[in-house]
Every structure is written in structure tokens, then in C-alpha cells.
C-alpha positions as CSV (number, residue, x, y, z in Angstrom):
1,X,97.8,-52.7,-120.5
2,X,99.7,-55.7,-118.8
3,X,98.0,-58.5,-117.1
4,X,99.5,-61.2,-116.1
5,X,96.8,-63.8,-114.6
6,X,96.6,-67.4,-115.5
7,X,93.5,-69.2,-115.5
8,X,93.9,-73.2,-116.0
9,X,91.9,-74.7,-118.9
10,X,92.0,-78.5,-119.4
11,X,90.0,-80.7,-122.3
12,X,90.4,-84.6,-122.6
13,X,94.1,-85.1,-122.3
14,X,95.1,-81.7,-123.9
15,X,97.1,-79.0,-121.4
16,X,96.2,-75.0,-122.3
17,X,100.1,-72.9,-122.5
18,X,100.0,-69.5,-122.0
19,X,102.6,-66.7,-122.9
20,X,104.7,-65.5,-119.8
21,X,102.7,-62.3,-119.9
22,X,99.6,-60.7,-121.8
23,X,102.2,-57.9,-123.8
24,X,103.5,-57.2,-126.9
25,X,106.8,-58.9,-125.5
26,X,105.6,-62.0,-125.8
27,X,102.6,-61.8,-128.6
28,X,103.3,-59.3,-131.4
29,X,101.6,-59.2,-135.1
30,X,102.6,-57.8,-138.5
31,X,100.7,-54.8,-137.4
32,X,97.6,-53.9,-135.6
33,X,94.5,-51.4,-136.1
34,X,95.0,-49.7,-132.7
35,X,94.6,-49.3,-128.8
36,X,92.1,-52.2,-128.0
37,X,92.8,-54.4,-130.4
38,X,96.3,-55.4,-129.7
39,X,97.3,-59.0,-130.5
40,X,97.9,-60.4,-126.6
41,X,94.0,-59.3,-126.5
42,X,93.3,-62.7,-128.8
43,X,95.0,-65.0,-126.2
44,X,93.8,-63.5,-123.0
45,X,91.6,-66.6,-121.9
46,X,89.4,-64.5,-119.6
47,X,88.3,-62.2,-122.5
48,X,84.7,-62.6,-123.5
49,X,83.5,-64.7,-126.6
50,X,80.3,-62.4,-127.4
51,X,79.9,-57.9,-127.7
52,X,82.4,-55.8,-129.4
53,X,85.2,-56.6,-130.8
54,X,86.9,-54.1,-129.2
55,X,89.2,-54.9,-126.8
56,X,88.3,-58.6,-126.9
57,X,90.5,-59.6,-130.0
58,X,93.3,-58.5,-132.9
59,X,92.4,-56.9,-135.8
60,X,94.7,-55.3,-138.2
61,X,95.3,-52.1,-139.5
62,X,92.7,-50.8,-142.3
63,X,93.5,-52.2,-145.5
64,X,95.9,-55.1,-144.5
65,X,93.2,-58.3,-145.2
66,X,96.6,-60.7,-146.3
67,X,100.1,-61.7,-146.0
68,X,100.0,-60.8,-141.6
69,X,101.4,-62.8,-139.1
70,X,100.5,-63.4,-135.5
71,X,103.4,-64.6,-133.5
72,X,103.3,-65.7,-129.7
73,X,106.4,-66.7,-127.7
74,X,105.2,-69.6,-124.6
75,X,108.4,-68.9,-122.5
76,X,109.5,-72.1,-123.0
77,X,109.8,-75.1,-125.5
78,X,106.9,-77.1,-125.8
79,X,105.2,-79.4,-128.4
80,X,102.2,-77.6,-129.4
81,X,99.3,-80.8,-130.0
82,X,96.5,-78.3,-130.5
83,X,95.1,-74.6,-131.1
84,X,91.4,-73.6,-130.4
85,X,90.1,-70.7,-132.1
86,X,87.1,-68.6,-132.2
87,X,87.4,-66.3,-135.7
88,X,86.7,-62.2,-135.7
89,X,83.2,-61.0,-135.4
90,X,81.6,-58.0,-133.7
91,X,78.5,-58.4,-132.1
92,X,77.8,-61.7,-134.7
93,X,78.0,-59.5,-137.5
94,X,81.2,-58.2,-139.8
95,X,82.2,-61.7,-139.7
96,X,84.1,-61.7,-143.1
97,X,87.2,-60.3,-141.0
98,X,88.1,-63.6,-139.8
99,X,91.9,-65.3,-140.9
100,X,90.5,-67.9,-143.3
101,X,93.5,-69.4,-145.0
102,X,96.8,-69.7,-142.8
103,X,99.9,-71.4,-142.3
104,X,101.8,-72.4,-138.7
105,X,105.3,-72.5,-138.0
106,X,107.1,-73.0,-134.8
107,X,110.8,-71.9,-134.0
108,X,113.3,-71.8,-131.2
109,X,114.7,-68.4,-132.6
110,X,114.3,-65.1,-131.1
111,X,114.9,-63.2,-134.1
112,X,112.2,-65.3,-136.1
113,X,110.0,-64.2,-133.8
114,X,111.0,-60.6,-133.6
115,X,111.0,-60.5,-137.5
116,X,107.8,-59.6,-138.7
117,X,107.7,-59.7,-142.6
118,X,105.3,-62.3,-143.7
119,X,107.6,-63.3,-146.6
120,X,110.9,-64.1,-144.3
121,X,110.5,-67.5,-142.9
122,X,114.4,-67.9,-141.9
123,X,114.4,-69.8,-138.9
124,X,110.9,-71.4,-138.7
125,X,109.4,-74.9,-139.5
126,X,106.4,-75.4,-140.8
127,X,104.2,-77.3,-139.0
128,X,101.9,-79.6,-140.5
129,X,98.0,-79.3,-139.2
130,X,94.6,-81.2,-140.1
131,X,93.3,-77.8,-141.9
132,X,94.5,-75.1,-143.8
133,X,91.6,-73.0,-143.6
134,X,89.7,-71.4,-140.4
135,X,85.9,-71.4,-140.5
136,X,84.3,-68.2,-141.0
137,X,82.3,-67.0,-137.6
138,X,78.6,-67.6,-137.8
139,X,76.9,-65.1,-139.3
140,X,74.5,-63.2,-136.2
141,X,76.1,-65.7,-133.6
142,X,77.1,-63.4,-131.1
143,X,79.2,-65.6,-129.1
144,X,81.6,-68.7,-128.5
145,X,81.8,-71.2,-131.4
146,X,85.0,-72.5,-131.2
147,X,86.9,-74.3,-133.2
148,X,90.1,-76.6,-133.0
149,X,93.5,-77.1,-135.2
150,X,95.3,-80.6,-134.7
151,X,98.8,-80.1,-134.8
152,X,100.3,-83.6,-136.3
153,X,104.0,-84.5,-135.0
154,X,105.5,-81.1,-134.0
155,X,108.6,-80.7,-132.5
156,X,109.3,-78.5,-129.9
157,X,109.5,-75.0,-129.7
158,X,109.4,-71.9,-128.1
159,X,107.6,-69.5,-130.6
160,X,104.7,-70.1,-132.6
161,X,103.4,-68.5,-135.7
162,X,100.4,-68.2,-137.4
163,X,100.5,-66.9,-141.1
164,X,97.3,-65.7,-142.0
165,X,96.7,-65.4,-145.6
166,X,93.7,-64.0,-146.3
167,X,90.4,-63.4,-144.7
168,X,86.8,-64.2,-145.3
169,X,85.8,-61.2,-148.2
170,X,86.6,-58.0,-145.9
171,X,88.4,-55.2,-147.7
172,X,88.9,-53.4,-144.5
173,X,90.3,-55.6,-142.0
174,X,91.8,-59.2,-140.9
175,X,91.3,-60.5,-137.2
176,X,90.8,-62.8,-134.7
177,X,88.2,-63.4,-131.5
178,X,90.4,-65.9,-129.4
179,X,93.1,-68.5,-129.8
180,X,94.3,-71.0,-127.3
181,X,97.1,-72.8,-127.6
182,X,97.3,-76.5,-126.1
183,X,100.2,-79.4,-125.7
């Protein structure tokens, strides 16, 4: 599946970045459960907040609920100021998949970004943020109930990562609804 359409989104003084392309070039992740749920399916914009999860967001391969990481290449060197999130849920319900406790980095290294392994950090910064921990979807909220991370005095870089701990209590399976990147 490759898509490649852009569709602007401003708030206040904040600028939405999006990868080059909607692939697993450009957005890749420790591992994945399967066909529709893909990584580049978190960060497709256009992708609805509400239904089934499937095919709207990333979830990981039964069993892996820690140590995964979600990385996301923005063609170019930017200062990342903000992320907006919406964590996993299906329908409003199974909301204990979410990523609750994570970690972001940033790097200008292609082979950080190509290396997977959520204990190799060669080659990335972390980034301080105002949270450590993403809320936990709604319980029965089928729907948008976003959420934002403040990125505090970043540098700038071309890759991004997000190192997602934990989740919210599932034993099956760590994801996420939709994240948005901003500068």
C-alpha cells in the first residue's frame, strides 16, 4: 500500500511534518502484527479516529507489549516542537494496548534509524518532553481524543524515535491510533 498525499494541518503557531511517503521506507517499527496494521498507518493524517483498528493504526506482533520502537524519518532536518497522539483502541474498547510509558530520541543517522533493537541507542539523542507517559484511550470512546507531547529545546534532526516501553495492562498487544508530528 503506498500513498503519498499530504493534507496541511495547522494549530496556533505549530507546523504538521510529514514523512516523504506513507511506506515502510520512511516509518518502520520493531515489528508489527500484520497486513493492516503497518506502522505508516499511525501517521497517515487522513485515517479515521473512530471503527476498527484495523487498518487505521500499528499494533505489534502478539506477545510483544514492551521494549518496541516506532521510528519515522521526515526527509529532512527539522526541530520537532510537538507530537499529537491519539493511543490504540478498537471500536472504544481493548484500550489497554496503548504505548503508555515511552521515551523520544531524534537522530541525523540513517543507520540509527534502520537499527531496530530497542536496547541500541548508538547514534540518537534523547529528547527531553513534558511527559513520560501517554494517557490510556478512553474506555468506550470510539473516537478522536487527542492528546499532545511538548518537545522542550530539541535540536534538529531527520529521524525521530519513539521508544515505547510498555503498554496500558494488555498481554497481547502494544499500539497506536495516530501520531502527528509538529515543528
Amino acid at each position: 500500500m503506498q500513498i503519498s498525499r499530504r493534507i496541511p494541518l495547522l494549530t496556533l503557531d505549530y507546523q504538521a511534518v510529514y514523512p516523504p511517503d506513507y511506506t515502510s521506507t520512511y516509518i518502520k517499527s520493531t515489528n508489527h502484527y500484520g497486513l493492516g496494521f503497518e506502522p505508516f498507518l499511525a501517521v497517515c493524517p487522513w485515517l479515521p479516529y473512530s471503527g476498527s483498528r484495523y487498518e487505521n493504526s500499528w499494533m505489534t506482533a502478539s506477545g510483544h507489549v514492551t521494549n518496541q520502537r516506532f521510528h519515522i524519518d521526515l526527509g529532512s532536518t527539522l526541530i520537532l516542537r510537538r507530537i499529537a497522539y491519539n493511543n490504540s483502541h478498537h471500536d472504544g474498547y481493548n484500550t489497554n494496548v496503548g504505548v503508555k510509558d515511552f521515551t523520544l530520541q531524534g537522530s541525523n543517522s540513517a543507520s540509527a534509524f534502520n537499527n531496530l533493537n530497542y536496547a541500541t541507542d548508538n547514534d540518537w539523542t534523547n529528547l527531553s518532553t513534558d511527559i513520560s507517559s501517554m494517557l490510556q484511550h478512553t474506555e468506550t470512546l470510539d473516537g478522536e481524543e487527542t492528546k499532545y507531547i511538548n518537545v522542550n529545546g530539541a535540536g534538529a534532526y531527520r529521524y525521530y524515535a519513539l521508544k515505547c516501553a510498555n503498554n496500558w495492562g494488555s498481554t497481547q498487544y502494544m499500539g497506536i491510533r495516530k501520531l502527528l508530528f509538529y515543528v
